[in-house]
DOPA-72193 format. One record per residue: x, y, z of N, C-alpha, C in turn; residue in three letters; residue number from 1. Coordinates in steps of 0.001 Angstrom, whole numbers, plus 500000, padded with zeros to 6 digits. Layout:
N
     nx     ny     nz    cax    cay    caz     cx     cy     cz residu num
      X      Y      Z      X      Y      Z      X      Y      Z    ALA NUM
...
This chain:
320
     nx     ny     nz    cax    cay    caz     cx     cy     cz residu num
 500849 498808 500000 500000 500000 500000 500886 501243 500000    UNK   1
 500607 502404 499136 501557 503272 498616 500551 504716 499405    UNK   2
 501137 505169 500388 501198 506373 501266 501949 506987 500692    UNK   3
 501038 508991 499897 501609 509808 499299 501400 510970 500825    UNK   4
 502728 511513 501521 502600 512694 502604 503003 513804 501429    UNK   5
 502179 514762 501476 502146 515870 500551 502267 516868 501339    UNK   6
 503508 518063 501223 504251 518697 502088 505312 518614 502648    UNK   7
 505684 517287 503280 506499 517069 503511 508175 516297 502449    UNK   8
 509086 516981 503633 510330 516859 502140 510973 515010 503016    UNK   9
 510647 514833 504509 511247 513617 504708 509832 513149 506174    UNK  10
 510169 511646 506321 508854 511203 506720 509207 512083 508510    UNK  11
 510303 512124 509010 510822 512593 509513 510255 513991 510372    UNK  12
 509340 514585 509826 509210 516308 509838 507280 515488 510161    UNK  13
 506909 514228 510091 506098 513917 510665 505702 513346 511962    UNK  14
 505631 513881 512593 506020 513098 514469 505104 512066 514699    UNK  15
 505667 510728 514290 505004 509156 514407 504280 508803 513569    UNK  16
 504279 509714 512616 504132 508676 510810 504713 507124 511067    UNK  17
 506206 507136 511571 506917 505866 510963 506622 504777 511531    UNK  18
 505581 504578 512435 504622 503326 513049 504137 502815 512110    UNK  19
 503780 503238 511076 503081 502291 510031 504049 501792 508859    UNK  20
 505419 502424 509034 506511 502297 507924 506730 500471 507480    UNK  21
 505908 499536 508650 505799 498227 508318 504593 497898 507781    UNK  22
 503789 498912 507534 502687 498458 506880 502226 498894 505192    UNK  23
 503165 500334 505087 502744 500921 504314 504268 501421 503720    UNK  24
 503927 501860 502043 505147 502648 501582 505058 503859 501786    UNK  25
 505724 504566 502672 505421 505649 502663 506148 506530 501664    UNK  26
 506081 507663 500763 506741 508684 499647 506211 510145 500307    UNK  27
 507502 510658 500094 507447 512113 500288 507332 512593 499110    UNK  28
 506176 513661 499118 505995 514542 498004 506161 516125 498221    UNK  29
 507128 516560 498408 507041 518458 498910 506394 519509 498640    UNK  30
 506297 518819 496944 506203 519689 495664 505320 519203 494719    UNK  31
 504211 520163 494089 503964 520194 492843 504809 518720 492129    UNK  32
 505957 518740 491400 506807 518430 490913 506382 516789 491061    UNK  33
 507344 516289 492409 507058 515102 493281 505758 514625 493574    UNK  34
 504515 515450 493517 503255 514515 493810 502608 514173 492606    UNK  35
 503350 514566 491156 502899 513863 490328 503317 512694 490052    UNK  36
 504703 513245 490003 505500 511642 490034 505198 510146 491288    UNK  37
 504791 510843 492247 504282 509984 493047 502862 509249 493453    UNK  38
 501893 510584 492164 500302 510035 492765 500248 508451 491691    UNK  39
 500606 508194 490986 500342 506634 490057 500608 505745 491083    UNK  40
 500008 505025 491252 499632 503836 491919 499779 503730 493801    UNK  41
 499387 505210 493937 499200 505694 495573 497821 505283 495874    UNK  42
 497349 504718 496756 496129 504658 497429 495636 505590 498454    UNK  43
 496463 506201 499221 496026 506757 500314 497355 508272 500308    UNK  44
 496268 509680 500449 497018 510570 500070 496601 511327 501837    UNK  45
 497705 511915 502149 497853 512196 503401 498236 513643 503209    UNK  46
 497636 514982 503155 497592 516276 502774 498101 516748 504387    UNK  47
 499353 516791 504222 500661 517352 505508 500258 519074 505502    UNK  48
 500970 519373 504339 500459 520846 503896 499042 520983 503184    UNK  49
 498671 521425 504520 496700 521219 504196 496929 522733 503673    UNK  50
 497444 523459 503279 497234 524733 502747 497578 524634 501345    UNK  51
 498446 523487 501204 498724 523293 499505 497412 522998 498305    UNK  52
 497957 523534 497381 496683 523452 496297 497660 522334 494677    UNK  53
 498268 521634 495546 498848 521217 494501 498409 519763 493288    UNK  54
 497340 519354 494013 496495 517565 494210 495536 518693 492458    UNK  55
 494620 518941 492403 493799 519218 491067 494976 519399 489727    UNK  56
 496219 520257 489757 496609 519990 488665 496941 518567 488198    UNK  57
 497520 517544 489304 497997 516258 489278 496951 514957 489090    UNK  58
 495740 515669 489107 494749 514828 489437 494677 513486 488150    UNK  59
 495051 513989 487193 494544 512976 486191 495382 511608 486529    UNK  60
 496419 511955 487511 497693 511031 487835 497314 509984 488660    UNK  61
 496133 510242 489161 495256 509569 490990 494791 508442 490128    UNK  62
 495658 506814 489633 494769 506259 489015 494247 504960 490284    UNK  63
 494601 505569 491572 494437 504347 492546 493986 504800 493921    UNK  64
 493554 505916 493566 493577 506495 495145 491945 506540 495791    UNK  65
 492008 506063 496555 491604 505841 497585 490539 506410 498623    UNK  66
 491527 507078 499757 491210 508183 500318 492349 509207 500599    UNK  67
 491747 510619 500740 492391 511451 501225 492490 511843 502746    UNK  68
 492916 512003 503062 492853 512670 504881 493494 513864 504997    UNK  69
 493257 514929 504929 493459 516163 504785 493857 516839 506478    UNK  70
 495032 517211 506852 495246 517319 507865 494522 519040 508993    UNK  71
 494057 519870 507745 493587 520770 508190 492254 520396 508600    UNK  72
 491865 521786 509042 489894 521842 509348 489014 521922 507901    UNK  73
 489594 522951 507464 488977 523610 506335 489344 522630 504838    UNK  74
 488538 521880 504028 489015 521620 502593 488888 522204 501456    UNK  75
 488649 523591 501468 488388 524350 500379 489569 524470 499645    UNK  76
 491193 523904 499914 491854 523695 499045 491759 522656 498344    UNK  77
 491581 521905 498400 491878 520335 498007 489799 519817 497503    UNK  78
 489051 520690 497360 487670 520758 496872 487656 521250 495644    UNK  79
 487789 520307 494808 487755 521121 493122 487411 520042 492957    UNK  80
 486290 520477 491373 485088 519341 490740 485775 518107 490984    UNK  81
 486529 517922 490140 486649 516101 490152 486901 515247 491045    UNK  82
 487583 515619 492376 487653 514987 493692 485820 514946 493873    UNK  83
 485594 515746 493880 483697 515941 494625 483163 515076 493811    UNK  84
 483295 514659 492538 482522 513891 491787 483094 512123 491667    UNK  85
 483909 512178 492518 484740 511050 492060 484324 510228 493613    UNK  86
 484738 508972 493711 484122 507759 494967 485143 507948 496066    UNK  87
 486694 508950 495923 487614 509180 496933 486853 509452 498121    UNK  88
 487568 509006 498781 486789 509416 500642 488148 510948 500941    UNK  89
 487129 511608 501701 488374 512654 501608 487811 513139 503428    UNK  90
 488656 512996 504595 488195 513382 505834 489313 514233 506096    UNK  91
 489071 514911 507205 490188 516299 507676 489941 515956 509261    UNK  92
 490547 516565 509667 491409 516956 511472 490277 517918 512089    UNK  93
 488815 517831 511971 488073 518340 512521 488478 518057 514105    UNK  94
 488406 519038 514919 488346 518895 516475 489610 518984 516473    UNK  95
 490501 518895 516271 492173 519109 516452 492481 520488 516883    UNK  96
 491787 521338 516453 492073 522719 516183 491418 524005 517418    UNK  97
 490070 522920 517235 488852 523868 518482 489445 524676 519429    UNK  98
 490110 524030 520701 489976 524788 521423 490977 526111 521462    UNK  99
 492235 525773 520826 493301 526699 520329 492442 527826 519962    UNK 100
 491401 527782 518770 491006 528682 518190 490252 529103 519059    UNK 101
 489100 528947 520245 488624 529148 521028 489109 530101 521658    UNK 102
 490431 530064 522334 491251 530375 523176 491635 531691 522816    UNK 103
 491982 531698 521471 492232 532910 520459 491104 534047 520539    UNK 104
 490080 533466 520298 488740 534551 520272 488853 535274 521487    UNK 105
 488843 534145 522796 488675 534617 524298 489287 535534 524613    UNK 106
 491072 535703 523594 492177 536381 524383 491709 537584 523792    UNK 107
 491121 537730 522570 490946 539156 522162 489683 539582 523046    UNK 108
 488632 539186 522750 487749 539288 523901 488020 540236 525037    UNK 109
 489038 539418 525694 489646 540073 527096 490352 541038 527240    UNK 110
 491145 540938 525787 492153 542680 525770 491775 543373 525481    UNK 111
 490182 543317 524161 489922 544459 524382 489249 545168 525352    UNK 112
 488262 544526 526320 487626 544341 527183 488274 545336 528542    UNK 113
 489512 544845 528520 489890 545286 530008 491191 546380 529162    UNK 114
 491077 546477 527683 492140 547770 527265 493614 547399 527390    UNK 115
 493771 545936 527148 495073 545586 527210 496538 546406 526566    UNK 116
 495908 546593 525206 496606 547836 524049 496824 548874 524758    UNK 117
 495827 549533 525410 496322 551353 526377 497029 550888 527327    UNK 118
 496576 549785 528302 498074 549094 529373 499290 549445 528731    UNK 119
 499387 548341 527735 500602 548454 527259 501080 549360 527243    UNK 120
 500560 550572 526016 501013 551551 525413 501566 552356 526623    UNK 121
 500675 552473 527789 501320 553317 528637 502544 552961 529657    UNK 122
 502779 551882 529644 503421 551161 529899 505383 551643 529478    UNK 123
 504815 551138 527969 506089 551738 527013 506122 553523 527258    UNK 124
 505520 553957 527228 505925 555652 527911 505899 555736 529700    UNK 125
 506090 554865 530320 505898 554982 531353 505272 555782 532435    UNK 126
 503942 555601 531667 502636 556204 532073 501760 555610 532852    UNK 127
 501231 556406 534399 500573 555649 535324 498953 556388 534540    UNK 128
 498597 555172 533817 497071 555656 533305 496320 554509 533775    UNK 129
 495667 555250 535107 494392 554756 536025 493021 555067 535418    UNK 130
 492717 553767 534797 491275 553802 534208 490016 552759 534342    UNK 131
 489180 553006 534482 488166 551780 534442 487837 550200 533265    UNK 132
 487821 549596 533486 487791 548541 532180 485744 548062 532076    UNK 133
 486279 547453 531097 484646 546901 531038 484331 545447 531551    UNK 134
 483367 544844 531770 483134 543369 531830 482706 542553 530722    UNK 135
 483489 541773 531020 483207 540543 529649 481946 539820 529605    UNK 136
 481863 539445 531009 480254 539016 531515 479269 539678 530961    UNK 137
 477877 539076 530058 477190 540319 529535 477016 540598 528441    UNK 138
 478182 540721 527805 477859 541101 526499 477341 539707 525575    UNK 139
 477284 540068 524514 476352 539114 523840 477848 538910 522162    UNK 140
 477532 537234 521852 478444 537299 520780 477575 536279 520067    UNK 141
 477907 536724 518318 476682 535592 516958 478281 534759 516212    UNK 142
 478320 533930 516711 478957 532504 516012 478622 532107 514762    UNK 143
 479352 532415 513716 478560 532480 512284 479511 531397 512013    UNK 144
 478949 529888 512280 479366 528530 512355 479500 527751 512990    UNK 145
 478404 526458 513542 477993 525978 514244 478242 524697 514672    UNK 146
 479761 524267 514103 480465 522903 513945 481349 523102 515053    UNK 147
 482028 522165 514830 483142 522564 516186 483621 522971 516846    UNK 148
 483845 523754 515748 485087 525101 516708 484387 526042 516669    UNK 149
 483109 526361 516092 482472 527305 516633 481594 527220 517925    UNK 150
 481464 525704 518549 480654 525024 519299 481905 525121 520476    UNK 151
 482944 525076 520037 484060 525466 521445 483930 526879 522112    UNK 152
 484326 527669 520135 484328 529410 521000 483092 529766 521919    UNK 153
 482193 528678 521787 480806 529095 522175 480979 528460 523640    UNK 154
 481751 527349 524111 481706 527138 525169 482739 527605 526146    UNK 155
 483793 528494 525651 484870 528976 526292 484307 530759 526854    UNK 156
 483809 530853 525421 482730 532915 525729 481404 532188 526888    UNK 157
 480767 531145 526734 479801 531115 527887 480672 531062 529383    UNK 158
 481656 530382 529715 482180 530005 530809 482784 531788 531083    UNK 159
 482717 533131 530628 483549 534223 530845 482292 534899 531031    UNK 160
 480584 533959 531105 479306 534847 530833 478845 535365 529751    UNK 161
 479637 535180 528346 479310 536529 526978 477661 534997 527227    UNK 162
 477469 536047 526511 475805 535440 526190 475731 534919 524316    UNK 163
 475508 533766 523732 476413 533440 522841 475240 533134 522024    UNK 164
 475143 533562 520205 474007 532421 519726 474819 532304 518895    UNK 165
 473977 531549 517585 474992 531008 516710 474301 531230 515569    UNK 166
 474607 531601 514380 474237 531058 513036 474663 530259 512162    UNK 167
 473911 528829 511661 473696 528026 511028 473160 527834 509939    UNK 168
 472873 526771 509226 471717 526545 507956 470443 526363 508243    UNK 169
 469869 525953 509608 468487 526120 509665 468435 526769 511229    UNK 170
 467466 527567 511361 467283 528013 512913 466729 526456 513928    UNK 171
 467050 526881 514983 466878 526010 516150 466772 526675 517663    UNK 172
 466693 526110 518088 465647 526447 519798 466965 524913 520551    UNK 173
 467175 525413 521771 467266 524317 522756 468698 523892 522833    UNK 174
 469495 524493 521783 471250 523919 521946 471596 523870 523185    UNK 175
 472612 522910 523509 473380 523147 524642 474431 524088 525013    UNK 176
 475289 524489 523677 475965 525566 523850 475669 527100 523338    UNK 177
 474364 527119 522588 473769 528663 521718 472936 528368 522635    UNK 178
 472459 530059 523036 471310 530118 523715 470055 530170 522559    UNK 179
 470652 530251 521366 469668 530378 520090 470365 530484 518744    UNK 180
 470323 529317 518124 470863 529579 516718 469978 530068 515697    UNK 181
 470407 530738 514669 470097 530937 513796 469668 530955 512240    UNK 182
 468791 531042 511233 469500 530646 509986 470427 531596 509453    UNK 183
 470618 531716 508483 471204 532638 507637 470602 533503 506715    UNK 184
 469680 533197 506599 468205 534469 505985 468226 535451 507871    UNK 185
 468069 535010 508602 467981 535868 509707 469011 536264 510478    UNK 186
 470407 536611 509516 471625 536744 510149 471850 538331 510875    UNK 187
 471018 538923 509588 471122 540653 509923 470217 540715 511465    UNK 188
 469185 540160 511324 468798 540445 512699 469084 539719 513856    UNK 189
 469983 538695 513963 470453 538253 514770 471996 538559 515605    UNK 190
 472400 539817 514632 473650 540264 514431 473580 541958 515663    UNK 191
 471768 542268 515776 472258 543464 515693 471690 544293 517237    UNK 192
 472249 543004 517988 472423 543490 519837 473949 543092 520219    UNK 193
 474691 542315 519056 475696 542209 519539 477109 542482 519965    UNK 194
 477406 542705 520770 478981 543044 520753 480104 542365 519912    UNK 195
 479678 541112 519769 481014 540472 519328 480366 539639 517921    UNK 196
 480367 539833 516892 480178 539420 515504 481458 538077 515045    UNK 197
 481893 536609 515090 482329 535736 514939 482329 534877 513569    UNK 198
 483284 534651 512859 483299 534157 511396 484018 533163 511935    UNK 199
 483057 531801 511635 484232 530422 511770 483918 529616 510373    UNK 200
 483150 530277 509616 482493 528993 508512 483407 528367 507250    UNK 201
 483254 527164 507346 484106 526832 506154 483753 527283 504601    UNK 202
 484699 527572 504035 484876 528575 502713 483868 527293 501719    UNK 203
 482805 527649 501307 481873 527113 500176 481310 528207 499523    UNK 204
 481020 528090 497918 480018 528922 497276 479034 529825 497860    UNK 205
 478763 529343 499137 477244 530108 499937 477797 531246 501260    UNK 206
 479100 531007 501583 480467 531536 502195 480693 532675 501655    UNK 207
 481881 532479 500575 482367 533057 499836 481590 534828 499888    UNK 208
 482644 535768 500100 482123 536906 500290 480949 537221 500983    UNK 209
 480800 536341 502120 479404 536468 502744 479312 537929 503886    UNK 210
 480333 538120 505001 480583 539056 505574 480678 540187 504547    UNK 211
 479538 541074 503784 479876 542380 503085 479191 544098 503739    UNK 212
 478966 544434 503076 479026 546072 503998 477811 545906 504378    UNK 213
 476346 545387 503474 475153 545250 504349 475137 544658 505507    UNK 214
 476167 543529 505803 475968 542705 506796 476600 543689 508054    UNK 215
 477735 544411 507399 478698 545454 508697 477830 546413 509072    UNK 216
 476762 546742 508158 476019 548124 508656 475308 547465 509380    UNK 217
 474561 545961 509019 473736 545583 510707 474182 545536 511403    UNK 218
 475491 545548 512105 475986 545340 513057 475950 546214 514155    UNK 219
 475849 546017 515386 475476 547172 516555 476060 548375 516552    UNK 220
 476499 549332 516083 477336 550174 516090 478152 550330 517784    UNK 221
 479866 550581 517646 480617 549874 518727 480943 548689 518509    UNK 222
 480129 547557 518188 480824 546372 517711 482206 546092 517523    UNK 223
 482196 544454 517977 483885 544447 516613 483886 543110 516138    UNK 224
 484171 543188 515274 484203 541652 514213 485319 540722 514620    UNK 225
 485238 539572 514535 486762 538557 514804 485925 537419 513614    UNK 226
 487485 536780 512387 487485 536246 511592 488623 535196 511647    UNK 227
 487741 534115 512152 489413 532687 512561 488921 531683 511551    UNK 228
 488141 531884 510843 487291 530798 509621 488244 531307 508390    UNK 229
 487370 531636 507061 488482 531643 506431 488476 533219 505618    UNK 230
 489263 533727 505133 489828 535130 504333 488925 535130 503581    UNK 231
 488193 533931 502287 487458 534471 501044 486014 535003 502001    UNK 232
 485490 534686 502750 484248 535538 503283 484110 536511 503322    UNK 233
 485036 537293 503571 485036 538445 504181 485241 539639 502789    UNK 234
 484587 540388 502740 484554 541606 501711 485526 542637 502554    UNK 235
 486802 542817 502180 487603 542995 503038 487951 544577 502859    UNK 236
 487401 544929 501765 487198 547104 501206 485875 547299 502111    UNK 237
 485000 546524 502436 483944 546970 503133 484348 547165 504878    UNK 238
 484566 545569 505482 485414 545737 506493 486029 546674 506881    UNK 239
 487152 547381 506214 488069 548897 505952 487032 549721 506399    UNK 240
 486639 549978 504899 485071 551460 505358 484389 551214 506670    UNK 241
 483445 550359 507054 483275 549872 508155 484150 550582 509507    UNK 242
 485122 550067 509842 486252 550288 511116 486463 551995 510584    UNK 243
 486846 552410 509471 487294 553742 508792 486225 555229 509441    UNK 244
 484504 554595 509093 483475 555028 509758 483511 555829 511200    UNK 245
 484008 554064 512320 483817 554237 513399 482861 553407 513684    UNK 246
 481857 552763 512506 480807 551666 512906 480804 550983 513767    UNK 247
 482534 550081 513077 483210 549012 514176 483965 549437 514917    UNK 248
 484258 549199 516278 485084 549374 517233 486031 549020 517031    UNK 249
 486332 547943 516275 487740 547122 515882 487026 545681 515134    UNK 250
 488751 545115 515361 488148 543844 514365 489878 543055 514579    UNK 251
 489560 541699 514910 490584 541250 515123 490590 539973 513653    UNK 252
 491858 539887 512477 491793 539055 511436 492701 538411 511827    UNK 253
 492568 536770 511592 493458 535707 511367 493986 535295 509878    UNK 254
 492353 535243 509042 492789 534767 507873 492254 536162 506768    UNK 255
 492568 536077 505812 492878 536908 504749 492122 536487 503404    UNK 256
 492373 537330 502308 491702 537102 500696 492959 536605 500057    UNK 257
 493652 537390 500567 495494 537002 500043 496099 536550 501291    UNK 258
 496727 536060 501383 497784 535268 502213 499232 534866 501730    UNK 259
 500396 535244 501991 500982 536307 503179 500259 537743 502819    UNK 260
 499722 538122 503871 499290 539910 503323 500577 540375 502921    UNK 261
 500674 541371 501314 501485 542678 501007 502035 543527 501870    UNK 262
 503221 544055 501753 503273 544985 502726 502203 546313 502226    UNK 263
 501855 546484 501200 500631 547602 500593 499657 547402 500919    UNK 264
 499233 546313 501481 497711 546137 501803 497309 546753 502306    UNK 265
 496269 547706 501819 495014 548333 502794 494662 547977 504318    UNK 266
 494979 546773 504160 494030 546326 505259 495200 546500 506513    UNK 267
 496160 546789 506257 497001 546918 507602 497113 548032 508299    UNK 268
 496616 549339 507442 496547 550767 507628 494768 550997 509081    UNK 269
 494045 549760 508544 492544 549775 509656 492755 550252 510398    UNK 270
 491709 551297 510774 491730 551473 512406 491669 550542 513243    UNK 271
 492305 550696 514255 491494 549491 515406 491437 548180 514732    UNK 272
 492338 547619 514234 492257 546216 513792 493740 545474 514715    UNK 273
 493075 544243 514571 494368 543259 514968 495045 541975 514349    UNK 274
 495867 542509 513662 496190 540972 512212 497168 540120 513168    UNK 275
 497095 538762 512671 497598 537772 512925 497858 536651 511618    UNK 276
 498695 535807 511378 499129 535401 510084 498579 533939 510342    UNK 277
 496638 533517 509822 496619 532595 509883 497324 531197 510843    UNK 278
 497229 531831 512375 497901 530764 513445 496591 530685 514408    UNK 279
 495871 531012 514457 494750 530400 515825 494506 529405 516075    UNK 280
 494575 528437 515296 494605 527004 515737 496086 526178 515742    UNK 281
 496913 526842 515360 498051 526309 515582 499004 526399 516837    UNK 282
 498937 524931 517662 499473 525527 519061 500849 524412 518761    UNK 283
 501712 524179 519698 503031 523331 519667 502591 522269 519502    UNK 284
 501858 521367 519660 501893 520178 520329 500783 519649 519200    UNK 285
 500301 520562 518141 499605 520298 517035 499784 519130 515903    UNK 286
 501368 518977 515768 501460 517973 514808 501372 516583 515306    UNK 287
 501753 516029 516346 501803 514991 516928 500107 514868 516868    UNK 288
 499047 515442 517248 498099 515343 517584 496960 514693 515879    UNK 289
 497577 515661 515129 497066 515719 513845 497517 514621 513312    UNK 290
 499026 513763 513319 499384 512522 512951 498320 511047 513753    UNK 291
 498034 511262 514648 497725 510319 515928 496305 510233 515262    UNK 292
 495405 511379 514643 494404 511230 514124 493951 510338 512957    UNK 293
 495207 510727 511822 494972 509748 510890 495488 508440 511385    UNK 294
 496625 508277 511865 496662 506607 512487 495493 505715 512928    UNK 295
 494557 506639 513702 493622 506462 514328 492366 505785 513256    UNK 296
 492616 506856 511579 492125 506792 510652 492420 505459 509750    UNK 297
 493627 505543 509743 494419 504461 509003 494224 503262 509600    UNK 298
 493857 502727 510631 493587 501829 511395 492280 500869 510578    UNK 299
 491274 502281 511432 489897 502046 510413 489410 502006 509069    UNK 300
 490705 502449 508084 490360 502095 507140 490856 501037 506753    UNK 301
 492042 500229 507289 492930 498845 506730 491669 497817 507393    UNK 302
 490828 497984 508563 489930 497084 508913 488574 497175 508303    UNK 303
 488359 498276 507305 487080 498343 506762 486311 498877 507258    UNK 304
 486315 499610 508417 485377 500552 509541 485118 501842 509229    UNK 305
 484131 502428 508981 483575 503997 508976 484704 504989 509244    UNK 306
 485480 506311 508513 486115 506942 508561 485547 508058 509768    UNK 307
 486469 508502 510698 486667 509719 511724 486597 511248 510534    UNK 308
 485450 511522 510833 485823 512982 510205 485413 513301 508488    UNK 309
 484270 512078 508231 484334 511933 506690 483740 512806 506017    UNK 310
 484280 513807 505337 483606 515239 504406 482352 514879 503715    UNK 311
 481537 516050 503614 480226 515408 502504 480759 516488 501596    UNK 312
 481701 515522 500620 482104 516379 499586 481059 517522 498577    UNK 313
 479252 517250 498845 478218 518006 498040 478610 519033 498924    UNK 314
 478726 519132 500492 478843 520395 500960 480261 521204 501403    UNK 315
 481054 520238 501448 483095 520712 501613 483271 521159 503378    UNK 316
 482183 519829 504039 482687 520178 505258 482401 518629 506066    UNK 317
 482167 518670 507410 481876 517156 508040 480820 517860 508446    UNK 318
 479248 516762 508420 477939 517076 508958 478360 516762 510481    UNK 319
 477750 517462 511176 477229 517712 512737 476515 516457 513156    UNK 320
């Protein structure tokens, strides 16, 4: 059985891949280049660099494959027609990521909350600036994604008191972690008591540029947006105008439209914004965790058992 790790340049740079090195061939593919030469007669493709887009040009090469296991959350790289139409099983590292990203939301949450930025700042001028902060308890935050890791941020903001709902594909009553989800026809009005506005949704056709200026003008004025899902959602000249206004209070970005941001980008000039380079779910102890998954995977698939995490390639995510 022929194991293609895509990303990686040696098996090595995978922490406990080589447990199966008696079961399986394993091939390093780094590159473009190497995963063509390597997808003919691979069964099982193991996407290391879940950010790579390199698998659709090579595709005509897949004359044996299998399944994919995609090591990220998100598969909107590795989701192009002919994988979706084809019998490949393709699952990802759902839950690997949650609470990291969780954790991420919380910390902004809290700095801006208690004015961590003016601490500082006064800090560096060595300025005694005695001021009041706000409470985190209270305010209210809309989870625009209702899978995992939006089902974490939702249980990490309840445990600090934010008062949390969520938007989804159909409204609902009774969650354990939303005090009320939402659909997405009723996003504007579910958007517009809140303090904290949340993008976790995975990048699909119905995604895609969904956060745009109608949606920023519902927003509570004071508000501030946080985006740990993915860059194409977000209408990112509107966002700008938006914060530029004063609408938004701020806005903390993880992911981007472009990735590495330009040093020209507009978007770094925002008022009141806080960039970060696509890391919220990435903590130390991530790769070991993300390997242990597919093993876990690889197990169940050499015995014929139901895949951990299996995508419904019609929609480019794992059903709930």
């Amino acid at each position: 059985m022929k194991i293609i790790v895509n990303g990686a340049v040696t098996i090595s740079e995978v922490p406990g891949l080589d447990a199966i090195a008696g079961e399986a061939e394993l091939v390093c593919a780094p590159d473009a280049e190497h995963l063509a030469a390597a997808l003919p007669g691979a069964e099982i493709l193991l996407g290391w660099n879940f950010r790579g887009r390199d698998l659709p040009d090579a595709w005509n090469l897949a004359d044996n494959l299998k399944w994919i296991h995609w090591c990220g959350a998100g598969v909107d790289a590795v989701m192009f027609k002919e994988l979706a139409d084809s019998d490949v099983m393709l699952s990802n590292s759902r839950g690997i990521f949650d609470r990291a990203m969780a954790e991420y939301v919380a910390g902004y949450v809290i700095s801006e909350m208690k004015l961590f930025r003016d601490t500082w700042s006064a800090q560096e001028r060595r300025f005694w600036d005695y001021r009041r902060t706000h409470n985190v308890s209270g305010t209210r935050a809309v989870v625009f994604g209702v899978g995992s890791i939006g089902r974490e941020v939702a249980k990490v903001l309840n445990a600090l008191g934010v008062i949390v709902s969520g938007v989804g594909r159909s409204s609902r009553d009774g969650d354990a972690d939303f005090s009320k989800i939402y659909s997405q026809n009723d996003a504007q009005g579910a958007i517009a008591d809140a303090e904290w506005v949340i993008g976790v949704m995975p990048l699909t056709a119905t995604t895609t540029d969904y956060f745009d200026a109608d949606l920023f003008a519902a927003m509570k004025p004071g508000s501030r947006f946080i985006n740990i899902g993915r860059g194409a959602s977000v209408v990112e000249p509107a966002l700008i105008s938006a914060l530029e206004s004063g609408h938004l209070a701020g806005a903390m970005l993880d992911v981007f439209q472009n990735e590495p941001l330009e040093e020209d980008d507009p978007i770094w000039q925002a008022p009141n914004i806080m960039i970060s380079p696509h890391m919220s779910g990435d903590y130390l102890e991530a790769q070991p965790d993300m390997v242990q998954l597919f093993l876990e995977n690889f197990a169940r698939y050499r015995a014929g058992e139901p895949l951990l995490n299996l995508v419904d390639k019609s929609l480019g995510f794992v059903r709930s």
